[in-house]
C-alpha positions as CSV (number, residue, x, y, z in Angstrom):
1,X,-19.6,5.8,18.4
2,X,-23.2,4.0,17.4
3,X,-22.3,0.4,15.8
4,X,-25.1,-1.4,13.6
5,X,-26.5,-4.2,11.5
6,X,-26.3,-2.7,7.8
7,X,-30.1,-3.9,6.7
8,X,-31.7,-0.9,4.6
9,X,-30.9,-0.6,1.1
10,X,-29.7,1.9,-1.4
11,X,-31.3,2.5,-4.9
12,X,-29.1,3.5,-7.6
13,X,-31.8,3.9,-10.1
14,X,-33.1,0.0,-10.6
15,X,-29.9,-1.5,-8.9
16,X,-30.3,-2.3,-5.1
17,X,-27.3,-2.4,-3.0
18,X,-27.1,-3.2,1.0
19,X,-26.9,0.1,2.8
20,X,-24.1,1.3,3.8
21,X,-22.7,0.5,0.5
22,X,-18.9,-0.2,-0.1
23,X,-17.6,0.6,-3.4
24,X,-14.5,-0.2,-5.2
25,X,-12.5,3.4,-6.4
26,X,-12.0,2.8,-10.5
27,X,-8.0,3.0,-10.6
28,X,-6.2,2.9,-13.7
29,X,-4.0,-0.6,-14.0
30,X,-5.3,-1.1,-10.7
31,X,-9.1,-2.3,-10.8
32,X,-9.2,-4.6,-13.8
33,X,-10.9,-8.2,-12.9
34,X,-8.4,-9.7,-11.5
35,X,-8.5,-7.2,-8.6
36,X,-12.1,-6.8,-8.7
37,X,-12.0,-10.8,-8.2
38,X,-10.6,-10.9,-4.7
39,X,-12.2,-7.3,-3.8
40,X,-15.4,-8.8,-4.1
41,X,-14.6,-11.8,-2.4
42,X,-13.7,-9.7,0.1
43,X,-16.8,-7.4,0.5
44,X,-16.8,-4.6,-2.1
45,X,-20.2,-3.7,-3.1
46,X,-20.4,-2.1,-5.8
47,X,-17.6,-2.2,-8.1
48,X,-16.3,0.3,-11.1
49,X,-14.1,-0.8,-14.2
50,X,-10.5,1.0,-14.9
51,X,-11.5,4.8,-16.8
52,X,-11.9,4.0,-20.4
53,X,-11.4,6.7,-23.1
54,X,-14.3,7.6,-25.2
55,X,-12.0,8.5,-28.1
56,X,-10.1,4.8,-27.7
57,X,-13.8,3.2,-27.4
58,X,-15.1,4.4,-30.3
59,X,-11.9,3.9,-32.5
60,X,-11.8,0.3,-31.1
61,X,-8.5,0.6,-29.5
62,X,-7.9,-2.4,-28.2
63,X,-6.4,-1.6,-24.7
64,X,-10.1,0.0,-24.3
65,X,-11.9,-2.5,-25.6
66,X,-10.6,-5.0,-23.0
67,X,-11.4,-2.7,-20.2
68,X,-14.9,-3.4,-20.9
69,X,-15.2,-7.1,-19.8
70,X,-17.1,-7.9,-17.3
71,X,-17.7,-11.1,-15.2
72,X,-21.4,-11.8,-13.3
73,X,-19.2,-13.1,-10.1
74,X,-18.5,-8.8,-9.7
75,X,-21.5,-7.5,-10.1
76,X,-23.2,-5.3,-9.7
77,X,-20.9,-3.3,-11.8
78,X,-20.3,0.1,-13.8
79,X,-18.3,0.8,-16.5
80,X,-16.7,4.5,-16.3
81,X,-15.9,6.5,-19.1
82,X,-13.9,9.9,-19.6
83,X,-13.5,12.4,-22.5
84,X,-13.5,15.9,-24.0
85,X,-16.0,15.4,-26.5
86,X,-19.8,15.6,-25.9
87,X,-20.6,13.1,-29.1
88,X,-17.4,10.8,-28.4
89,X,-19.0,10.5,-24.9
90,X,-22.3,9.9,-26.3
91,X,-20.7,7.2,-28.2
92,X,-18.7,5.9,-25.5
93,X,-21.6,5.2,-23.5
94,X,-23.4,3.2,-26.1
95,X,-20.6,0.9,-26.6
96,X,-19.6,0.6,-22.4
97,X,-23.8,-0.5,-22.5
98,X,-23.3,-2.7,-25.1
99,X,-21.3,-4.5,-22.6
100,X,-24.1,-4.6,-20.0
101,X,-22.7,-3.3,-17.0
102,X,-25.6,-2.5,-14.4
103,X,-24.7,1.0,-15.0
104,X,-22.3,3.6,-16.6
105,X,-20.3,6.1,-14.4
106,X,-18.5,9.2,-16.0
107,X,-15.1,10.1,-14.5
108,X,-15.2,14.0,-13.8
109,X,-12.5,13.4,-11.3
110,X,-8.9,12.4,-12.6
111,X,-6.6,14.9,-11.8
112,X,-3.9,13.7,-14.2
113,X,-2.6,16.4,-16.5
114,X,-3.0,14.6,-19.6
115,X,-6.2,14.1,-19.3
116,X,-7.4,17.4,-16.8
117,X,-5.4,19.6,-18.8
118,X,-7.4,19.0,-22.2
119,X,-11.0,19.5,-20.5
120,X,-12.1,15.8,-19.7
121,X,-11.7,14.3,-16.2
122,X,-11.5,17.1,-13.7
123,X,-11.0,19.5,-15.9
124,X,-14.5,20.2,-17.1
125,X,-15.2,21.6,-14.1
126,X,-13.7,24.4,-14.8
127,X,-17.2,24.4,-17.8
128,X,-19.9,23.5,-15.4
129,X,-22.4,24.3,-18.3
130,X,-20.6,21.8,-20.7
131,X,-20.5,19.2,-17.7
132,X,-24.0,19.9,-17.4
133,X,-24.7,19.2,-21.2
134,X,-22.4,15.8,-21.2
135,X,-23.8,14.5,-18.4
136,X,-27.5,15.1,-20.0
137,X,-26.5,13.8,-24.0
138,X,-25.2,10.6,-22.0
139,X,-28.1,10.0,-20.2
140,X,-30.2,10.5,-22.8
141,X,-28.0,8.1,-25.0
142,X,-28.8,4.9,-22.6
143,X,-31.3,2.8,-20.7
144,X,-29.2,2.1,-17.8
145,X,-28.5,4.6,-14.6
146,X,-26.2,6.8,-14.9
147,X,-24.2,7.9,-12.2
148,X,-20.3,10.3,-12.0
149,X,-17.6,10.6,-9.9
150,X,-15.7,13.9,-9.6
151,X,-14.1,16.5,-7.2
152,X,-14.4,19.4,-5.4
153,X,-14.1,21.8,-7.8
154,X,-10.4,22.5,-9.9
155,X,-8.5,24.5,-6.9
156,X,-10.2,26.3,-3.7
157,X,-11.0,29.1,-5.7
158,X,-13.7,27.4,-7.5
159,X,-15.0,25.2,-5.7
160,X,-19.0,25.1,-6.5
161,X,-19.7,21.1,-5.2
162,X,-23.0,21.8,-4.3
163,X,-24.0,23.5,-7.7
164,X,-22.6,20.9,-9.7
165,X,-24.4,18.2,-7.5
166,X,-27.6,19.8,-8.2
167,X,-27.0,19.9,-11.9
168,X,-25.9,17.0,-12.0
169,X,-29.2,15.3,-10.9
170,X,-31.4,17.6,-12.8
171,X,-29.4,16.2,-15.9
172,X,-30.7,12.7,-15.0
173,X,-27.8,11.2,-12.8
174,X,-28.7,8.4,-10.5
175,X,-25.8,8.6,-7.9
176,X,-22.4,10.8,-7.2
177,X,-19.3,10.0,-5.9
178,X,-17.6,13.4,-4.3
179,X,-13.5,12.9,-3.5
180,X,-13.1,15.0,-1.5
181,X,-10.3,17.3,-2.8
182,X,-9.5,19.6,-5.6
183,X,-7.8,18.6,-9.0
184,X,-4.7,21.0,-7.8
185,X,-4.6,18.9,-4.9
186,X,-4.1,16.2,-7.0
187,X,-3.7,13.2,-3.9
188,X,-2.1,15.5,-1.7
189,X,-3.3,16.7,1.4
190,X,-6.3,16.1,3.8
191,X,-9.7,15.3,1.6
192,X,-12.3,17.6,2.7
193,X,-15.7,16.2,3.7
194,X,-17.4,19.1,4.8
195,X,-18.3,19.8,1.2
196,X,-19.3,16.3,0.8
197,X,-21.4,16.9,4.2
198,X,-23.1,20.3,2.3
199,X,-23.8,18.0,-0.5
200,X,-25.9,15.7,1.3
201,X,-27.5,17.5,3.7
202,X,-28.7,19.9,1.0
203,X,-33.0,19.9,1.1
204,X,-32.8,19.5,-3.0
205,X,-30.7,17.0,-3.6
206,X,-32.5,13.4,-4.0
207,X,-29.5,11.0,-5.0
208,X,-27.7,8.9,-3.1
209,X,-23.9,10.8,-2.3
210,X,-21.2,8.6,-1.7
211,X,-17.6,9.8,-0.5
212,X,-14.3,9.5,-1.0
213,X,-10.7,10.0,0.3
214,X,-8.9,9.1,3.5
215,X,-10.6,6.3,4.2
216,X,-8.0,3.7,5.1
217,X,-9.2,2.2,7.9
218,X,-12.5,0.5,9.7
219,X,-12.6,3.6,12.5
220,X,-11.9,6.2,10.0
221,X,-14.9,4.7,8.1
222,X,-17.3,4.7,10.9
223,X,-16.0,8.3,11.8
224,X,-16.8,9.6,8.4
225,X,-20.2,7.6,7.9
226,X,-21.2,9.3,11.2
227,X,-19.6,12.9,11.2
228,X,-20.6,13.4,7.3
229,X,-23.7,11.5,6.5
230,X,-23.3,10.0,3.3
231,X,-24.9,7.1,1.9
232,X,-22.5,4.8,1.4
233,X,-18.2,5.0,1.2
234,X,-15.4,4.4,-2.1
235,X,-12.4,3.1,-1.1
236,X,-9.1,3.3,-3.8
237,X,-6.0,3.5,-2.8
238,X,-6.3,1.4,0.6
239,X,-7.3,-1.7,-0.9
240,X,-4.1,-2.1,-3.4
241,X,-2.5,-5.0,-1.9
242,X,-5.2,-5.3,1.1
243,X,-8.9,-5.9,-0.5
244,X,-9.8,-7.6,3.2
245,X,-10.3,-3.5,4.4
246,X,-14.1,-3.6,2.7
247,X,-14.9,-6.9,5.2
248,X,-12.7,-5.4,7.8
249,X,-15.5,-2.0,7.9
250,X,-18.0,-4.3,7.6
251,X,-17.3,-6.3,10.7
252,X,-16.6,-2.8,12.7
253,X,-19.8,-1.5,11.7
254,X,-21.5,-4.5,13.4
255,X,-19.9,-5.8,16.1
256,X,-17.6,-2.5,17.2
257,X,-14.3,-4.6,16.8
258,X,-11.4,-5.0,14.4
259,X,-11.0,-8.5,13.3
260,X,-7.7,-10.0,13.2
261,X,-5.4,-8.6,10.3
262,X,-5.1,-11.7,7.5
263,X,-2.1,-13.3,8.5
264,X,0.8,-14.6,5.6
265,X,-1.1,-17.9,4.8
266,X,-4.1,-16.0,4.3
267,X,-2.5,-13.2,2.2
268,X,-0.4,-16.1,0.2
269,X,-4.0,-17.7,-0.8
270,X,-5.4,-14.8,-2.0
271,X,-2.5,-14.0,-3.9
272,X,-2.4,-17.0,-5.5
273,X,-6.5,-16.4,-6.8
274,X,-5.2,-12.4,-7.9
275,X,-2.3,-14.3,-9.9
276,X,-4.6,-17.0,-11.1
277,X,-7.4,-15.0,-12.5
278,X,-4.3,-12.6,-14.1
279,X,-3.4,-15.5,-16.2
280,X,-6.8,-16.6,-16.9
281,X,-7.7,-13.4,-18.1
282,X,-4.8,-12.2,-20.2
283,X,-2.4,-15.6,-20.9
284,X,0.3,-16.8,-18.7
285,X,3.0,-14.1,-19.6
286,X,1.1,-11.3,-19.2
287,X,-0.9,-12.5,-16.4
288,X,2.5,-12.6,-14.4
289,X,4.0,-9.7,-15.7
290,X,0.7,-7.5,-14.4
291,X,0.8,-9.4,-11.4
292,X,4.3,-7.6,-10.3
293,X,2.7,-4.5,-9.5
294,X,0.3,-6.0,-6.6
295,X,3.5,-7.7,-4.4
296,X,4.9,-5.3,-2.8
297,X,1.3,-3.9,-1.4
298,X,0.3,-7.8,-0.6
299,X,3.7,-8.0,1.7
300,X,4.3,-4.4,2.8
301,X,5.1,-4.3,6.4
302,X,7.2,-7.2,6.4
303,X,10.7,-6.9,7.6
304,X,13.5,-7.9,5.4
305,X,11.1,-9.0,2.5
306,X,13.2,-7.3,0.2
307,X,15.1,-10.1,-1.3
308,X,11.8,-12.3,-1.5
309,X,10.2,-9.5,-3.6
310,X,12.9,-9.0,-5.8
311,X,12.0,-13.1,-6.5
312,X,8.4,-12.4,-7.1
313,X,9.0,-9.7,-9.8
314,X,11.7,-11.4,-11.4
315,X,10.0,-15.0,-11.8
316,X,8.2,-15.7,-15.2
317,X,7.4,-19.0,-14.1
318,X,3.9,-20.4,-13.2
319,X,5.2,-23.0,-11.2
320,X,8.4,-21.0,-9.9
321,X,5.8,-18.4,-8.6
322,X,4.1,-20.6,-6.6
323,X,7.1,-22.1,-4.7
324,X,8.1,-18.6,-3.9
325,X,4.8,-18.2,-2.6
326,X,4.3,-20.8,-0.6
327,X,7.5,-20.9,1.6
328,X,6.5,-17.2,2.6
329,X,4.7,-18.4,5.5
330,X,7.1,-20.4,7.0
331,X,9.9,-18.2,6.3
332,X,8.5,-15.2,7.8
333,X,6.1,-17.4,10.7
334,X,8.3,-15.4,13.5
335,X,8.0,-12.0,12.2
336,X,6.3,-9.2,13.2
337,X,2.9,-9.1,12.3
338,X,2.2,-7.5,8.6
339,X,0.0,-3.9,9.3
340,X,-2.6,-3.4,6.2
């Protein structure tokens, strides 16, 4: 097991990040700024807006429309886009530019079956060729680096990683995030490095890889980074309700121990910032309302907690919040420790 100081740096086209680069997974009502806020705070690197539809950009939907702000406290920053349409993407990136991000990602990944099942997301990989064009019309369109996220391939029978990787930088892309599993996997199973391994190790490919899937945990982060070589490491699902794990790797990969797990008052505090930020950015009501979905994550592990929670999700006062919040650490003082 080799521990280290992190000092080199990765180019993403013009943008510099500190190697070995943490990123923030784009999750849909997940990774909007309020999230981003205290990800950041808590080590993220790089950081990736909520998927935006093309076809809601350029019809100026508003739900898309406010997926495009951006603050300068996250960045650097991308704004990733999805669709069908080769011109609607072309569009699409022109408007997520207008927005100046430091760089625009395309989503070839989501497995969902709304938006799979009509060719965008992971389902043009089942067109390499029209990927291929896409991925060149878009980087064509703009002046900023382009980079994508995507999968293995749409099920183990057509899994071509390393092909589409090539392609994929010979149409102009500046980076690539690889999950590590197939669309029909959906977020099932084990994600598969070993293709992400192939990827990176090939002799032609140029671009930084990063990886993705499974990672939930400061050893299993310097397992991967060692075993499969990439450049740098996206973490989604682990950091809903525990943004401390991007710090957490980063204090493993120097010093070879595990810090002490943020304990209730430390959890209430940051909670407090996620909540305030909610309201800042989208009013008092809605701020709160959003804000339901993140408690359970913040406190899970805590035995008993149900009552509490049903308090948090229920309250649609400011004020009434906060009280809730802040007799959590005394009520719960001489309880087990919470596990991330």
């Amino acid at each position: 097991m080799r521990f280290e100081k992190l000092l080199d740096l990765i180019n993403i086209g013009n943008i510099e990040v500190e190697g070995f680069p943490l990123l923030l997974a784009p999750m849909e009502d997940v990774s909007d700024p309020p999230f981003r806020a205290v990800c950041k705070e808590n080590g993220a690197d790089l950081m990736y807006t909520e998927f935006i539809s093309a076809e809601g950009l350029i019809r100026d939907a508003a739900k898309s429309l406010q997926k495009l702000d951006i603050y300068d406290s996250e960045r650097p920053i991308g704004i990733q886009i999805f669709g069908e349409k080769i011109e609607s993407m072309r569009e699409a990136a022109a408007k997520a530019e207008a927005a100046q991000p430091e760089l625009i990602d395309i989503n070839y990944g989501c497995p969902v079956k709304k938006v799979a099942c009509k060719g965008a997301g992971a389902g043009i990989l089942l067109d390499i060729p029209k990927m291929e064009k896409m991925t060149r019309e878009i980087v064509n369109q703009v002046a900023l680096p382009v980079t994508v996220k995507t999968r293995l391939g749409w099920d183990a029978n057509t899994i071509k990683i390393v092909e589409v990787a090539l392609r994929l930088q010979d149409a102009g892309i500046k980076a690539l995030t690889i999950h590590g599993r197939t669309r029909q996997q959906m977020y099932k199973g084990v994600a598969n490095w070993d293709f992400i391994k192939a990827v990176k190790n090939h002799p032609d490919i140029e671009i930084p890889i990063f990886g993705n899937g499974d990672v939930s945990s400061p050893e299993i982060a310097m397992d991967f980074k060692n075993k499969y070589e990439v450049d740098g490491i996206m973490i989604g699902r682990a950091s809903i309700g525990y943004p401390w794990i991007f710090n957490e790797i980063k204090h493993y990969f120097k010093t070879g121990k595990l810090p002490d797990a943020p304990d209730l008052e430390e959890r209430v505090k940051t909670i407090k910032k996620h909540l305030n930020f909610s309201i800042d950015w989208k009013g008092e009501r809605l701020g709160i309302f959003e804000m339901r979905r993140h408690y359970t994550n913040y406190f899970k592990g805590i035995p008993g907690f149900k009552p509490v929670r049903m308090k948090l999700v229920t309250a649609d006062d400011y004020n009434e919040l906060i009280d809730i919040l802040d007799e959590i650490p005394t009520k719960y003082n001489t309880q087990a420790p919470v596990i991330g």
